[in-house]
C-alpha positions in Angstrom: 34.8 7.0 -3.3 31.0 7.7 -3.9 29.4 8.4 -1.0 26.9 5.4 0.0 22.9 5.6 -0.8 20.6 6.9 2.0 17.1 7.2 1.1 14.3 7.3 3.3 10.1 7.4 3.7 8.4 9.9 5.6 4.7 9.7 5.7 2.5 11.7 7.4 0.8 9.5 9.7 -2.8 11.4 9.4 -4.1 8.3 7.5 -3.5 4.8 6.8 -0.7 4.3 4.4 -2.2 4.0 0.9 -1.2 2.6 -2.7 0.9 6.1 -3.3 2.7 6.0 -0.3 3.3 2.4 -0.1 4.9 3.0 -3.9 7.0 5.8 -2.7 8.6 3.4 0.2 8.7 0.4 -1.8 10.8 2.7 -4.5 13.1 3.9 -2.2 13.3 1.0 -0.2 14.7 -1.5 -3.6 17.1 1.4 -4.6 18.7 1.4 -0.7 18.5 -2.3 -0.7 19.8 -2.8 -4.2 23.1 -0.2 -3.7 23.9 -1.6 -0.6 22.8 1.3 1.3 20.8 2.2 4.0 16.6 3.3 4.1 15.5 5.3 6.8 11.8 6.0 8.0 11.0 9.4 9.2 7.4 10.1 10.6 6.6 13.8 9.6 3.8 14.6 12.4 3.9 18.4 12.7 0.4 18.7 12.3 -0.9 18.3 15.6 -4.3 18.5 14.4 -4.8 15.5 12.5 -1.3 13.5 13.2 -2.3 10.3 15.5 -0.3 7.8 16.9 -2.5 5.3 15.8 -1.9 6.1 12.2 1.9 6.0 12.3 1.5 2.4 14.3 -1.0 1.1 11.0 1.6 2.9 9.0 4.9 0.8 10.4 3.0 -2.3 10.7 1.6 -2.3 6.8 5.2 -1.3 5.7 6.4 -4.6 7.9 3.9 -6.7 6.4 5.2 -5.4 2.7 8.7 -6.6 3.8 9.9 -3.1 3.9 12.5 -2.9 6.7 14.2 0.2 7.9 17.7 0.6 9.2 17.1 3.5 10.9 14.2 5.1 12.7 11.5 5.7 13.1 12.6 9.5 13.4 9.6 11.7 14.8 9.6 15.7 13.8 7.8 16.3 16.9 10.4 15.3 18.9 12.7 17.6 16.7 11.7 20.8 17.4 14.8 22.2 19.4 16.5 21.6 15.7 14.4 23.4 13.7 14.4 26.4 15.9 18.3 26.3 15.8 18.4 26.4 12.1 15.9 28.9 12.2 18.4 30.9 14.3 20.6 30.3 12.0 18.2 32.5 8.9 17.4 34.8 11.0 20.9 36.1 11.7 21.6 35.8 7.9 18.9 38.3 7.6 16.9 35.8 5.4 13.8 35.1 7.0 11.1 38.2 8.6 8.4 38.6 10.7 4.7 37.8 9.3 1.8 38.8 11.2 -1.1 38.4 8.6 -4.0 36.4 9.9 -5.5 33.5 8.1 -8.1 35.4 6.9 -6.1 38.5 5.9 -3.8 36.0 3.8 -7.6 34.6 1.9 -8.8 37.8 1.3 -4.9 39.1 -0.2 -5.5 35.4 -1.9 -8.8 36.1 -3.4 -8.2 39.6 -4.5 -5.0 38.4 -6.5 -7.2 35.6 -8.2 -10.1 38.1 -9.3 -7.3 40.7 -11.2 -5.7 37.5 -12.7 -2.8 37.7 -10.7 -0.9 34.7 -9.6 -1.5 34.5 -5.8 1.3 35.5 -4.4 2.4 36.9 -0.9 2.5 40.8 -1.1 5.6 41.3 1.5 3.8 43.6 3.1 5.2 42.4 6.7 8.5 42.2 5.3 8.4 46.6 5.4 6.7 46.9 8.7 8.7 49.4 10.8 9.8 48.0 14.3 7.0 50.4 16.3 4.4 48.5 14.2 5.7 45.2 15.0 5.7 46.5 18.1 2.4 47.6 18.3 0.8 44.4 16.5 2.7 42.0 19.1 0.9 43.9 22.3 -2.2 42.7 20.4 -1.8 39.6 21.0 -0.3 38.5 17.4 2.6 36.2 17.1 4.2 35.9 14.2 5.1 33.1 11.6 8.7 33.3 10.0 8.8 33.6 6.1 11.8 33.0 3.8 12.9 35.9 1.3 12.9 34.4 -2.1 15.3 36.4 -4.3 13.9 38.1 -7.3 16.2 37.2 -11.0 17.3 34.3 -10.3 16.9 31.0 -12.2 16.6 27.4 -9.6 17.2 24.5 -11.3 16.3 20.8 -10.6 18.4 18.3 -12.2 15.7 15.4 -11.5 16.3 12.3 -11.8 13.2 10.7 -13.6 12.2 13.7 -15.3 15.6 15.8 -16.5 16.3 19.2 -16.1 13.2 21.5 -14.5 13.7 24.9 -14.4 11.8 27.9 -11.6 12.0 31.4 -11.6 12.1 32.9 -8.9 9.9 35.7 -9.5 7.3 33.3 -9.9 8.1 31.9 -6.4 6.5 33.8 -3.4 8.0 34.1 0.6 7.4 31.2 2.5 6.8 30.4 5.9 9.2 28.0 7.3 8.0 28.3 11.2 4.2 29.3 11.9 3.4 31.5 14.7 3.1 28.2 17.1 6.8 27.5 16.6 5.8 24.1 14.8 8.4 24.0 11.5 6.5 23.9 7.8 6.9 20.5 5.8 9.3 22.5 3.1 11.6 23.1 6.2 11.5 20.2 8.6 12.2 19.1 5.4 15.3 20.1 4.3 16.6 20.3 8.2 15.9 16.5 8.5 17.0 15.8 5.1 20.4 17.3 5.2 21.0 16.7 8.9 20.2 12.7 7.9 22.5 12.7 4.5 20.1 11.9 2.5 21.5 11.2 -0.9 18.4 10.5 -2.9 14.9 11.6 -2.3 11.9 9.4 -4.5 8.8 11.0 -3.8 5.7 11.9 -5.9 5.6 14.3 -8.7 3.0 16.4 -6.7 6.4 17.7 -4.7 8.1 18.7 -7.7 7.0 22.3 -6.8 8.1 22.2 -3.2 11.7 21.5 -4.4 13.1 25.1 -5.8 11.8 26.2 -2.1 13.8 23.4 -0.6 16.8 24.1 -2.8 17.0 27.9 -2.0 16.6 26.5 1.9 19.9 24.7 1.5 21.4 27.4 -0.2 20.6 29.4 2.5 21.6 26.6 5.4 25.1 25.8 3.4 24.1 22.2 3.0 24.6 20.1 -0.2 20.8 18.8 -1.5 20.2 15.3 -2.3 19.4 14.2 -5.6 15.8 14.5 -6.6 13.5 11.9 -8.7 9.9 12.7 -8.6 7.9 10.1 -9.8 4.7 9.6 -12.0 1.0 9.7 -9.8 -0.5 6.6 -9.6 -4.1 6.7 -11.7 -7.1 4.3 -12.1 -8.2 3.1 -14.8 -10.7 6.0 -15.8 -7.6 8.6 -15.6 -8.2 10.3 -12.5 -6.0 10.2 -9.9 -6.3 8.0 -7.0 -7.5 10.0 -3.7 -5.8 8.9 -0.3 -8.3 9.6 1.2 -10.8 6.2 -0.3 -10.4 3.6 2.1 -10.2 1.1 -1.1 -6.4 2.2 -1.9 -5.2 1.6 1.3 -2.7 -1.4 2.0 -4.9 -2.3 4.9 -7.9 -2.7 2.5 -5.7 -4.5 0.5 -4.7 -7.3 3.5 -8.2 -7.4 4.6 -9.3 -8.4 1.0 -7.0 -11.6 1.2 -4.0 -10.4 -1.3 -0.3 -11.9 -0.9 2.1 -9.5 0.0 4.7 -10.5 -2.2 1.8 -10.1 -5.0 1.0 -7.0 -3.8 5.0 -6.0 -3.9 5.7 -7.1 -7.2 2.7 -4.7 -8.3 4.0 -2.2 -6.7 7.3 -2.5 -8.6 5.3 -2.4 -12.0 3.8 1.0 -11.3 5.5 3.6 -13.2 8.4 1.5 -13.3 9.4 -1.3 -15.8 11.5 -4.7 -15.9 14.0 -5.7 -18.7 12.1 -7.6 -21.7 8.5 -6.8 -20.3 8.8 -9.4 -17.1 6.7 -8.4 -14.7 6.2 -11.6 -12.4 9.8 -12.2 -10.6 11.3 -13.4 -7.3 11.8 -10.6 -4.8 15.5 -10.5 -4.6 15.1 -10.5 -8.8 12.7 -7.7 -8.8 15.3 -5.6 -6.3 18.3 -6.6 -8.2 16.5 -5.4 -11.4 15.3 -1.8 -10.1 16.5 1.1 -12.0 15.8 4.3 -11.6 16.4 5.0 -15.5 12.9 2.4 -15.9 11.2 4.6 -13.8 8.5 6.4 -16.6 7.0 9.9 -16.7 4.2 9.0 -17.3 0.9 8.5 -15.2 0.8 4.9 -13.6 -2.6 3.2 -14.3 -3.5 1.5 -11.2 -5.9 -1.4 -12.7 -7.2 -3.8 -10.0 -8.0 -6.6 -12.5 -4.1 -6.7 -13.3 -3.4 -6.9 -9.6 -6.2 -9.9 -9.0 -4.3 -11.4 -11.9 -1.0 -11.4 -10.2 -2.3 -12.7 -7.1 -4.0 -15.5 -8.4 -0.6 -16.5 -10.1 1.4 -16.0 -6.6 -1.4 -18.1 -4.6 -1.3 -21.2 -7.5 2.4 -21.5 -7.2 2.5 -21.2 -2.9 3.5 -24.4 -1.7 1.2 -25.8 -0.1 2.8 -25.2 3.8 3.1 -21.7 2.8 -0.5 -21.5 1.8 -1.0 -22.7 4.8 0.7 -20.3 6.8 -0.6 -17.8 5.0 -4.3 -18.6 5.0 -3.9 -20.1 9.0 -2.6 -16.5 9.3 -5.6 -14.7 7.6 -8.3 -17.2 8.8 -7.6 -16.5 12.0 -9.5 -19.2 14.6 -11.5 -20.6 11.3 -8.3 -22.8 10.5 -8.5 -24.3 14.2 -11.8 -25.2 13.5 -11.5 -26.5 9.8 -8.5 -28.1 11.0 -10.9 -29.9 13.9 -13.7 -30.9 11.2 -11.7 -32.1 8.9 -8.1 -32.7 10.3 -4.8 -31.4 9.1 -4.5 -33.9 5.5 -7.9 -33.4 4.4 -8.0 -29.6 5.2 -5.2 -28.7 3.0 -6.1 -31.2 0.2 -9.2 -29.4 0.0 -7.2 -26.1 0.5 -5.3 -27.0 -2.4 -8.3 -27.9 -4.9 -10.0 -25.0 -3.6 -6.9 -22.5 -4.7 -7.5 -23.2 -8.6 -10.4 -21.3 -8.5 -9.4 -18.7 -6.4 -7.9 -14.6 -6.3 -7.5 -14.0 -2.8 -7.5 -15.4 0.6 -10.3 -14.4 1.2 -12.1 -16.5 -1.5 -10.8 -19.2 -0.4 -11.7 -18.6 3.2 -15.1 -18.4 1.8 -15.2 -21.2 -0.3 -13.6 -23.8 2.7 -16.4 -21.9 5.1 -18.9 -22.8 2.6 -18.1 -26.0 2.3 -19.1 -26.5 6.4 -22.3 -25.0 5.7 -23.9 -27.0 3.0 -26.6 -25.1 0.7 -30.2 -25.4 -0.8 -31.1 -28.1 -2.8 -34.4 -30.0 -2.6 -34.7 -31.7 0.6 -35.9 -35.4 -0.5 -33.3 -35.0 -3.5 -30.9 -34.6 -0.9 -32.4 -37.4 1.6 -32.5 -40.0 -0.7 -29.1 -39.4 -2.5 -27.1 -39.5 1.0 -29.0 -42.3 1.9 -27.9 -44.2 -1.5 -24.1 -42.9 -1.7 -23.4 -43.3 2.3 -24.6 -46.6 1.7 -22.1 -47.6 -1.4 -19.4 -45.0 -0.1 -19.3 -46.9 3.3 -18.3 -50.7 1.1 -16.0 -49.2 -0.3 -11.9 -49.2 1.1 -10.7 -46.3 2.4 -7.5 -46.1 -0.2 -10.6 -46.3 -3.1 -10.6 -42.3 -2.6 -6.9 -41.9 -3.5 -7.6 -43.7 -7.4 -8.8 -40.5 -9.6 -9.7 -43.4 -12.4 -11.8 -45.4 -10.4 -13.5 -43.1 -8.1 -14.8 -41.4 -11.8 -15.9 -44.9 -12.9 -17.3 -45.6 -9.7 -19.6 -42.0 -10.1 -20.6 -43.0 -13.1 -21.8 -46.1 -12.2 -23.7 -45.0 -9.2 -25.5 -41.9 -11.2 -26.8 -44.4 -13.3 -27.5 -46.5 -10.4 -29.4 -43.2 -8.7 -31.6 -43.2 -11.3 -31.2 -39.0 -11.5 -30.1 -37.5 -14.3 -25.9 -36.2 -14.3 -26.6 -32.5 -13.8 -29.5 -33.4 -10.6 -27.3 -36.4 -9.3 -23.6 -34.2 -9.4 -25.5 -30.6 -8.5 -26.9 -32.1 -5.6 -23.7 -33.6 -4.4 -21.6 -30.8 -4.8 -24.2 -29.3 -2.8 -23.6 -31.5 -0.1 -20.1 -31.6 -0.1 -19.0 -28.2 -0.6 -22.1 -26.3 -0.3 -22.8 -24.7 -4.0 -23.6 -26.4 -7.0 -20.2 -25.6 -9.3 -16.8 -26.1 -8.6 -14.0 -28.7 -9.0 -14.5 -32.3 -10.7 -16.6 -34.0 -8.5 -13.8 -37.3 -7.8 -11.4 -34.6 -7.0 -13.9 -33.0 -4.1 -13.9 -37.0 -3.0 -10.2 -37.4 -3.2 -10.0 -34.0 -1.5 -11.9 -35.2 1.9 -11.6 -39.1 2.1 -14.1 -41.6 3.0 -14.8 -40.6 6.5 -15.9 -36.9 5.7 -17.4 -37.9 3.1 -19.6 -39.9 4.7 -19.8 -37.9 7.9 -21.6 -34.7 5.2 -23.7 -37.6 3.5 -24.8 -38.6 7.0 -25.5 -35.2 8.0 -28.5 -35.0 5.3 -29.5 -38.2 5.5 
């Protein structure tokens, strides 16, 4: 019986969780979900330095937000350390791991000297011959020393990777590692491994960039008489000018992303398309569809072009075919205490009629949080334009029955008839009612803004500028 998919996340929570990362969960999160298995989140915050709590909260609650549950966790290395030092027991009495005492700058200037005779820049072992009177002698002065792993020299690691086939390392071009620094905190390469094996973890997705971390991490569970997961390192995520996206710009964050006004589902389904492909080119599909669909054989080696006008594209599709209570949720959601006062204005029906007509014409949320807000605010037009024009339509809007507003054909004949009646031209006469009405002078036909708010807001903005 095979044994049952366990993959898992495991961000670093020294930032918020960016396009990259959320591709990496998202990844491992459909192949758990669609094998029946389980996804674990682990927060790897060794780095005491520049790991906040803060982070890993923004980190959890983006990942909630993109729907990505977890069945187990989250699991914090900081509060593993006891294990680590136990497995680092267990190198030490196989005679696998030694002493290092070189300082930082000792290790730059071994670094820099290998670099200037066109050497690769590895570690020179020179700890690993110190005599015990010199280790001695170094730990009186004050030095404490990190724990490296011997790599053995000949031998040939293989990676049989999932996405990319068969990668081979030589060990010769590997160098000793350090798996525990000098302040007892385990390395990433083997908190790594510990957590990984100790977790059965059967399949680790992650991004290309670790691809050289994994002959480390398969000599570590050599070493540590564990059996490795399967690897699949997948393609870096790009823009569209080629170079690759950089964590660290707050525009490729998910939280940017939510705070621009994109659907989450929108933002999922992109997320699928990067680097990954669906049978017969479909790219827009319901969620269970897109996880019943994801393979990792789809998954490409090449670069994935992150290209935002693709994503605004896919968002506008998701808002248009919302229905209209979930648009409503949604936007109530992002609007925040707006909605309650929209809702106030212009109660509940109109609100969302207006919602709806507004929507056509929208990408995000936040457009059409904008274009509702707008529509309280009124704009510039000429003053007496504006006078006498509310004065003439509140006048023949206010004869008219309040069911005249639901008839599309005869409100249009009706606007015809009083344009001609106003004795402005069409493009004065509609701009300056738009205006009005919905504060700017283009936007939807001007009997569907009508339809949209009925006779009595109508007439309350007419009044307003009368």
């Amino acid at each position: 019986m095979a044994q049952k998919v366990r993959t898992r996340f495991a961000p670093s929570p020294t930032g918020m969780l960016h396009l990259g990362g959320a591709r990496t969960a998202l990844f491992n999160w459909a192949f758990a979900r669609r094998e029946k298995g389980t996804f674990i989140l682990r927060i790897e915050d060794t780095d005491p330095v520049r790991s906040r709590r803060e982070f890993e909260e923004a980190i959890c609650e983006d990942l909630f937000w993109l729907g990505l549950d977890w069945d187990e966790g989250p699991y914090r290395q900081s509060e593993r350390r006891p294990l680590y030092a136990e497995f680092l027991g267990v190198l030490q009495k196989k005679g696998l791991v030694y002493p290092c005492y070189c300082t930082q700058e000792e290790l730059e200037e071994e670094r820099h000297a290998a670099l200037r005779e066109g050497r690769p820049p590895r570690y020179s072992r020179r700890c690993l011959f110190l005599s015990p009177e010199e280790r001695r002698r170094l730990e009186e002065q004050g030095r404490k020393p990190s724990w490296r792993f011997f790599v053995p020299s000949g031998r040939t690691v293989v990676v049989e990777d999932l996405i990319r086939g068969k990668v081979t390392f030589g060990t010769d071009d590997l160098t000793d590692f350090i798996v525990v620094r000098s302040d007892g905190i385990p390395t990433y390469n083997f908190a790594c491994v510990v957590d990984d094996a100790l977790m059965e973890i059967t399949h680790v997705l992650r991004g290309e960039e670790h691809l050289s971390n994994t002959p480390y991490q398969l000599l570590l569970y050599e070493a540590l008489g564990f059996d490795p997961p399967l690897f699949g390192h997948v393609p870096v995520i790009c823009g569209t000018d080629g170079a690759k996206l950089s964590k660290r710009q707050k525009d490729t964050s998910i939280r940017f992303f939510r705070e621009e006004g994109f659907l989450r589902d929108a933002l999922f389904n992109y997320l699928l398309t990067l680097g990954h492909s669906f049978p017969e080119g479909k790219e827009i599909l319901p969620r269970e569809e897109l996880v019943a669909l994801f393979d990792l054989k789809r998954i490409s080696r090449g670069n994935a072009i992150f290209d935002l006008a693709r994503l605004s594209w896919m968002n506008r599709v998701y808002l248009r075919n919302l229905s209209i209570s979930d648009l409503r949720k949604e936007l109530a959601s992002f609007a925040g205490v707006l909605w309650a006062k929209w809702e106030r204005l212009l109660g509940e029906e109109y609100l969302l009629r207006l919602l709806d007509l507004f929507r056509e014409e929208a990408t995000t949320l936040k457009d059409l949080v904008a274009s509702i807000d707008r529509s309280f605010q009124g704009g510039e037009v000429s003053e007496g334009e504006a006078k006498r024009l509310s004065a003439f339509l509140h006048a023949a809007f206010s004869a008219l029955p309040e069911n005249f507003f639901e008839d599309a054909t005869r409100l249009q004949e009706e606007l015809k008839r009083l344009q001609k009646a106003s004795g402005l031209p069409p493009r004065i006469f509609y701009r300056t009612l738009r205006v009005i009405l919905i504060g700017r002078e283009e936007g939807p036909e001007m009997y569907r803004i009508l339809w949209a708010l009925g006779k009595k807001n109508v007439l309350a903005k007419l009044e307003s500028r009368e």
